[in-house]
C-alpha positions as CSV (number, residue, x, y, z in Angstrom):
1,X,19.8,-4.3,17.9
2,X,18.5,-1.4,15.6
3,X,21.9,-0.1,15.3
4,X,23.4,-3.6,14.2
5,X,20.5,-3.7,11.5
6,X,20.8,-0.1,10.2
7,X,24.4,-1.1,9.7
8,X,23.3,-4.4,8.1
9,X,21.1,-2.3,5.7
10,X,23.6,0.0,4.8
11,X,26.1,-2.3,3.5
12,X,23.2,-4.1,1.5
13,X,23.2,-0.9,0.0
14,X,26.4,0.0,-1.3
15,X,26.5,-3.8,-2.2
16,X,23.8,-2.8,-4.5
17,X,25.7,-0.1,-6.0
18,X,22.4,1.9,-6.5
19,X,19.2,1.2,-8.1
20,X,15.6,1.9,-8.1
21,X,13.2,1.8,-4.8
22,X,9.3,1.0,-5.9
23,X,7.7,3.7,-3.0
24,X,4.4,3.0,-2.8
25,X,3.9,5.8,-0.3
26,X,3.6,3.4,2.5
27,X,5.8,3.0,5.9
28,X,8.0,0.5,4.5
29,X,8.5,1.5,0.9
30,X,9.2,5.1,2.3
31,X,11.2,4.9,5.1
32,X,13.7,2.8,3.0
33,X,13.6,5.6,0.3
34,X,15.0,7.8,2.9
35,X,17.1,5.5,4.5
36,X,18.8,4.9,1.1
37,X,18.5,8.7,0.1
38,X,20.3,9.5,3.1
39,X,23.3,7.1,2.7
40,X,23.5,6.7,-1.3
41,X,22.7,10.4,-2.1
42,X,20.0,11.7,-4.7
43,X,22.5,11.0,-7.4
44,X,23.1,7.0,-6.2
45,X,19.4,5.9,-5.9
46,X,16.6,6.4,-8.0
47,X,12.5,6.2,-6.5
48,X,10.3,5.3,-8.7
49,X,6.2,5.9,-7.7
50,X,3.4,4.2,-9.7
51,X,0.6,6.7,-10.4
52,X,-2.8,4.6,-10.3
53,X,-6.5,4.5,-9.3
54,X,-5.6,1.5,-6.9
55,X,-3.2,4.0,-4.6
56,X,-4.7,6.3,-2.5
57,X,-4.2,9.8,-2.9
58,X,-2.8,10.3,0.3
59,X,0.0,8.0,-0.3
60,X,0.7,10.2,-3.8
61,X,1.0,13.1,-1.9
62,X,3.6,11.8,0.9
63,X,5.4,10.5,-2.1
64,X,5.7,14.1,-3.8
65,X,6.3,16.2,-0.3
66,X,8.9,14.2,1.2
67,X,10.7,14.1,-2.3
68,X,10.5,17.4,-2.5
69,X,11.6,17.7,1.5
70,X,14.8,15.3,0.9
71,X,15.9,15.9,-2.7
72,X,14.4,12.4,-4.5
73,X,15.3,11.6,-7.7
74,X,11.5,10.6,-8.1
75,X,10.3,9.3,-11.2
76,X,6.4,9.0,-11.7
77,X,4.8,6.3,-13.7
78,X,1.8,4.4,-14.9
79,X,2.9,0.9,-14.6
80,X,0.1,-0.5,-16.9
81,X,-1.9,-2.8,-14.5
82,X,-5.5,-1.6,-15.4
83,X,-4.7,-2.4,-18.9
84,X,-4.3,-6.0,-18.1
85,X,-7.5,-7.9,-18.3
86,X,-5.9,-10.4,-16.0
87,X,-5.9,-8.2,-12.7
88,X,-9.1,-6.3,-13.7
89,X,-10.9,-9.8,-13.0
90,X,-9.5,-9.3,-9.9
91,X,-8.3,-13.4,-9.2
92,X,-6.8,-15.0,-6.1
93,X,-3.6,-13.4,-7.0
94,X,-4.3,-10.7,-8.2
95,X,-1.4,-9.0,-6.6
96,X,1.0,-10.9,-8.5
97,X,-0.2,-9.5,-12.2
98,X,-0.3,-5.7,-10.3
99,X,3.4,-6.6,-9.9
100,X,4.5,-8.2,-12.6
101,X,3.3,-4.8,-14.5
102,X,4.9,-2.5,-12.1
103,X,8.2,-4.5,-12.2
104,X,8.5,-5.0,-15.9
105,X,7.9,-1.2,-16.0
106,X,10.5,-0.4,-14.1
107,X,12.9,-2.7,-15.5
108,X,11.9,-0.9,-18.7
109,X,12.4,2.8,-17.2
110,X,15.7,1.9,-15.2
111,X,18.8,0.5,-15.3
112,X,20.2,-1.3,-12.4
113,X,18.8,-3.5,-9.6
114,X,15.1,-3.0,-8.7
115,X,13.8,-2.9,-4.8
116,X,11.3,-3.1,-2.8
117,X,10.0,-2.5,0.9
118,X,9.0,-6.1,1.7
119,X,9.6,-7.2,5.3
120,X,10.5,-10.5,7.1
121,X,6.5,-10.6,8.1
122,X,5.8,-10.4,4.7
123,X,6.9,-13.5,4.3
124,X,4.6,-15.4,6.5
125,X,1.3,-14.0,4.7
126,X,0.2,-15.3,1.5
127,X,1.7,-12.4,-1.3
128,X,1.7,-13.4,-5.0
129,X,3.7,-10.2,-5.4
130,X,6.5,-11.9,-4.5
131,X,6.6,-14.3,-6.8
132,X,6.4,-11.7,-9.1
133,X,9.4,-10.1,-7.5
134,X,11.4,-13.2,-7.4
135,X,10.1,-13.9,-11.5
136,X,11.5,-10.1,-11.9
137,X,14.4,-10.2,-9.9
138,X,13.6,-7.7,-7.7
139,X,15.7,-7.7,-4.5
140,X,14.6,-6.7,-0.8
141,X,16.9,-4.8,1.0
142,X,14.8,-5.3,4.4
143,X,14.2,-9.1,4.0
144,X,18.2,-9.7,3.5
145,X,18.9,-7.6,6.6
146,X,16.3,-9.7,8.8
147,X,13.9,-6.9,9.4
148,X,10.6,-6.9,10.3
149,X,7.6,-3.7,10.6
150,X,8.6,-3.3,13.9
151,X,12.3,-2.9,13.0
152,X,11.0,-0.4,10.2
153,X,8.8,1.8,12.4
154,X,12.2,2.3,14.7
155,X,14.2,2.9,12.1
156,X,12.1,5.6,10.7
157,X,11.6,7.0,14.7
158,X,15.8,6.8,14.6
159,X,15.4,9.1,11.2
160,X,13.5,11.9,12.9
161,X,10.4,10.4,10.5
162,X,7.8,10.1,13.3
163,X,4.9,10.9,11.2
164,X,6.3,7.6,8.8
165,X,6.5,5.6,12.3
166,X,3.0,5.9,13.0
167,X,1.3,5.6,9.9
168,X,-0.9,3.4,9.6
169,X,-1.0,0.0,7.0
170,X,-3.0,1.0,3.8
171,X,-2.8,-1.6,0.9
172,X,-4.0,-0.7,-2.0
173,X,-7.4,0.2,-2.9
174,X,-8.1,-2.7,-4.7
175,X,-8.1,-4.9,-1.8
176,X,-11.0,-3.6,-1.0
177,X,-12.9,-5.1,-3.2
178,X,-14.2,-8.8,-2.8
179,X,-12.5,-11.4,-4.9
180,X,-14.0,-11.7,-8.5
181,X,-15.8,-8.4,-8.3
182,X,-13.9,-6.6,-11.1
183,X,-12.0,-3.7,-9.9
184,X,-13.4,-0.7,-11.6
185,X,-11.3,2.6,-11.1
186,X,-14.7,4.2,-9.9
187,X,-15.0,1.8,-7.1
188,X,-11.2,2.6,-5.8
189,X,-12.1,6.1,-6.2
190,X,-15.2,5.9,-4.0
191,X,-13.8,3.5,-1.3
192,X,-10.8,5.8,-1.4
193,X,-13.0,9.1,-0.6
194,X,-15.4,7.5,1.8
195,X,-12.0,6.1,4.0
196,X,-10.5,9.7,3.8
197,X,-14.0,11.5,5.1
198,X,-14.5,8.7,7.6
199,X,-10.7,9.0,8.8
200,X,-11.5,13.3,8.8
201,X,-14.7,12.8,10.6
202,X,-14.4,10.4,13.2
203,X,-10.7,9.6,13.5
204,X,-11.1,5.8,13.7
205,X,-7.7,3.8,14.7
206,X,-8.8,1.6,11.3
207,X,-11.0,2.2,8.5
208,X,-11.6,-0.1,5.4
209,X,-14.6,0.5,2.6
210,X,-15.4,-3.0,1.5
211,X,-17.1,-4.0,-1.6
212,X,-19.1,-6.9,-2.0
213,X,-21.3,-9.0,-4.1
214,X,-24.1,-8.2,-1.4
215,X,-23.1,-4.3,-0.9
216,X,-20.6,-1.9,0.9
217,X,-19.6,-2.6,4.3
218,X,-17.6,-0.2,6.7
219,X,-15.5,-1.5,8.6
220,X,-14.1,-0.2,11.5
221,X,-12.0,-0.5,14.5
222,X,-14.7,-1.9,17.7
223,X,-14.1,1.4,19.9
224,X,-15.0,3.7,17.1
225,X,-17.6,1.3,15.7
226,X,-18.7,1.0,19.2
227,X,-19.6,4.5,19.8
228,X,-21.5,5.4,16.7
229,X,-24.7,6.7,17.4
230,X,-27.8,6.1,15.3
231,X,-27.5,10.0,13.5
232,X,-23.4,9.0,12.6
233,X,-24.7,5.8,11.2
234,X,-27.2,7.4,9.2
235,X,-24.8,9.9,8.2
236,X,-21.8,7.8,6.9
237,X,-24.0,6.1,5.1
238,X,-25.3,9.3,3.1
239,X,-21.8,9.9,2.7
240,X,-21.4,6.5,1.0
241,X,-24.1,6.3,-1.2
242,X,-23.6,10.2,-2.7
243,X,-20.2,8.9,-3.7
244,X,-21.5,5.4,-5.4
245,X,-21.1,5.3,-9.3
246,X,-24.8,6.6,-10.6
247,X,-25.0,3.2,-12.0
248,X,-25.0,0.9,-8.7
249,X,-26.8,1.6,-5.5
250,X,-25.7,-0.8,-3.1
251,X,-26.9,-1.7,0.7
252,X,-24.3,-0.2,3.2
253,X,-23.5,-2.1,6.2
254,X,-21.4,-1.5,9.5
255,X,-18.8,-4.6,10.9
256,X,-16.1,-4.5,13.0
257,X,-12.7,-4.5,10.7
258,X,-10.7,-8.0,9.6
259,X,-7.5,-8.2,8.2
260,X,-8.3,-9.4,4.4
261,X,-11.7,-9.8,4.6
262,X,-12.7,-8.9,1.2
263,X,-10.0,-11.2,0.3
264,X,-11.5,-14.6,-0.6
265,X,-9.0,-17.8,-0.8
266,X,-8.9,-20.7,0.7
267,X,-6.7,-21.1,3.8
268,X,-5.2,-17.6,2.6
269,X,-4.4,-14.7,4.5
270,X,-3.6,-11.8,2.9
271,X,-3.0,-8.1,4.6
272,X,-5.4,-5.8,3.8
């Protein structure tokens, strides 16, 4: 069945007749990179990453080693969104005005069609970025070919890219911040730092730094959570409150992790 997909993507691909990937740094976004890098060549396809307090560092680095690994043409950028008041006030959908600035960027940088990684399960979640893809025209090479994560994971397994395969789902860093909080690049930065010395520290299967009205909450996976001891406690949340912005001190909390649950919407279920 992969095969028979692979093949599928492919010819969306030359269809195409190049373009420009949006690689976020994530599983999807980067195994089609190299997917499309392998069968278009450097000079056929065109990655474009957006530079931004809201992706993690970690996801900037992949970006930049496995260009440099492959042969990208990789273009960095800033697509704009922090100077837009309108995802700053971090709405409902706030997703959709983080896109709309990254796609009108790149529509502004490149010539040609613009894609993304989006899956056939993306579809099933609530994502105003894609309505700002389909406001933008942005095409998904994944979606057309009927492919969903689990497809991607064995694709990049079939492309020798086991360390892509196993990566974990890491949406942005402003998802993890509650609904009408305004995201603050000092807030990223912190939830961003506290994930990476929890993920150093313990190793935890999942890790999200939530920020809420009432304080910061650590979530984590129940095994992990499970088997912190009193002195670990104590000691993450020492970790968390040396990195808070000097002008907020906030209660830290422990909880067992939930999709989206900083995410606050009605009968909405976003992945984060």
């Amino acid at each position: 069945m992969l095969n028979e997909l692979s093949l599928r993507l492919r010819k969306i691909l030359y269809s195409l007749k190049g373009g420009t990937i949006a690689v976020s740094g994530g599983v999807d976004s980067m195994t089609l990179s190299s997917f499309a890098n392998l069968v278009l060549g450097p000079k056929g396809i065109r990655m474009v990453h957006a530079v931004s307090p809201a992706v993690p560092a970690a996801a900037t680095i992949r970006v930049r080693e496995f260009a440099a690994r492959e042969g990208w043409y990789l273009t960095e950028v800033d697509a704009g969104e922090f100077g837009d008041p309108r995802y700053r006030a971090n709405p409902v959908d706030r997703c959709f005005f983080c896109k709309s600035n990254l796609y009108k960027t790149l529509h502004r940088l490149a010539d040609g069609v613009i894609m993304s990684g989006a899956n056939c399960d993306d579809l099933s979640d609530y994502r105003p970025g894609l309505k700002a893809a389909t406001e933008n025209s942005v095409r998904h090479p994944y979606v057309e070919a009927g492919m969903v994560k689990a497809d991607i994971r064995h694709l990049a397994r079939k492309l020798g890219l086991e360390d892509l395969a196993e990566l974990p789902a890491s949406p942005c860093l402003s998802s993890r911040v509650e609904t009408g909080i305004r995201v603050e690049p000092e807030l990223l930065s912190m939830a961003d730092e506290v994930e990476t010395w929890i993920r150093a520290t313990l190793g935890p299967q999942v890790v999200r730094c939530r920020i809420r009205n009432k304080g910061v909450t650590i979530e984590i996976d129940p095994e992990t959570l499970n088997n912190l001891t009193t002195a670990k406690r104590l000691e993450i949340i020492g970790s968390v409150r040396a990195r808070m912005p000097q002008t907020m001190q906030l209660d830290v909390t422990f909880a067992i992790y939930r999709r989206g649950s900083a995410f606050i919407g009605s009968n909405l279920t976003p992945a984060a």
